[in-house]
C-alpha positions in Angstrom: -9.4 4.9 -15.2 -12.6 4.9 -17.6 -14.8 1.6 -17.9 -13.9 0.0 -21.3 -16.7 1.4 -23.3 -16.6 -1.6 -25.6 -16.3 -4.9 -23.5 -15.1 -6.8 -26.4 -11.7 -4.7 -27.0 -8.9 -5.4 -24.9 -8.9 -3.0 -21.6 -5.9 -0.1 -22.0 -3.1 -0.9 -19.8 -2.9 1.5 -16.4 -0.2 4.0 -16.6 2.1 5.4 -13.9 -0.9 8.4 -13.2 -3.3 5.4 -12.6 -1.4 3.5 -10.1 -0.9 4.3 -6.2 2.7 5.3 -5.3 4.7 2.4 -4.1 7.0 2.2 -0.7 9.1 -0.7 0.1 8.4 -1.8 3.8 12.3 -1.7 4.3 12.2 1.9 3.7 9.3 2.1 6.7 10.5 -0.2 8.9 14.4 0.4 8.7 15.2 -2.7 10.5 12.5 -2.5 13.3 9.4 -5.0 13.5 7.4 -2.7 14.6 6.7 1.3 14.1 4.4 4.0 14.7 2.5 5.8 12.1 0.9 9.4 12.7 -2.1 10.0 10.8 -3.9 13.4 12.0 -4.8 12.7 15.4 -4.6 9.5 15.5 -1.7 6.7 16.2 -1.2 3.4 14.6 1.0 0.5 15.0 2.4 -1.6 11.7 4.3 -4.7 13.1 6.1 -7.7 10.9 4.3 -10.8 12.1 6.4 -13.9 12.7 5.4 -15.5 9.4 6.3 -12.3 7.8 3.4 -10.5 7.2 1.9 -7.0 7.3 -0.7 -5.5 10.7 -1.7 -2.1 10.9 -3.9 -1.4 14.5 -5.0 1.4 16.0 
């Protein structure tokens, strides 16, 4: 997305191009707390917290 050339006219809304894809974390996880994720050569670990939140380690 270009900077608004003119700062006093509302900024053009992002369209679908501009935005990053979007994944669920249901659709990762599929009913596990915690996975492994592959990324070249190296492995990671994204677990569900007890309060319900997001980690990704390496």
């Amino acid at each position: 997305m270009q900077p608004n050339p003119n700062p006093s006219a509302p900024a053009a809304a992002p369209t679908a191009a501009d935005l990053p894809p979007r994944v669920d974390s249901h659709q990762l996880l599929r009913g596990h707390r915690t996975i492994e994720i592959e990324h070249g050569e190296q492995r990671y670990t994204l677990r569900v917290t007890k309060d319900n939140k997001l980690i990704l380690t390496k």
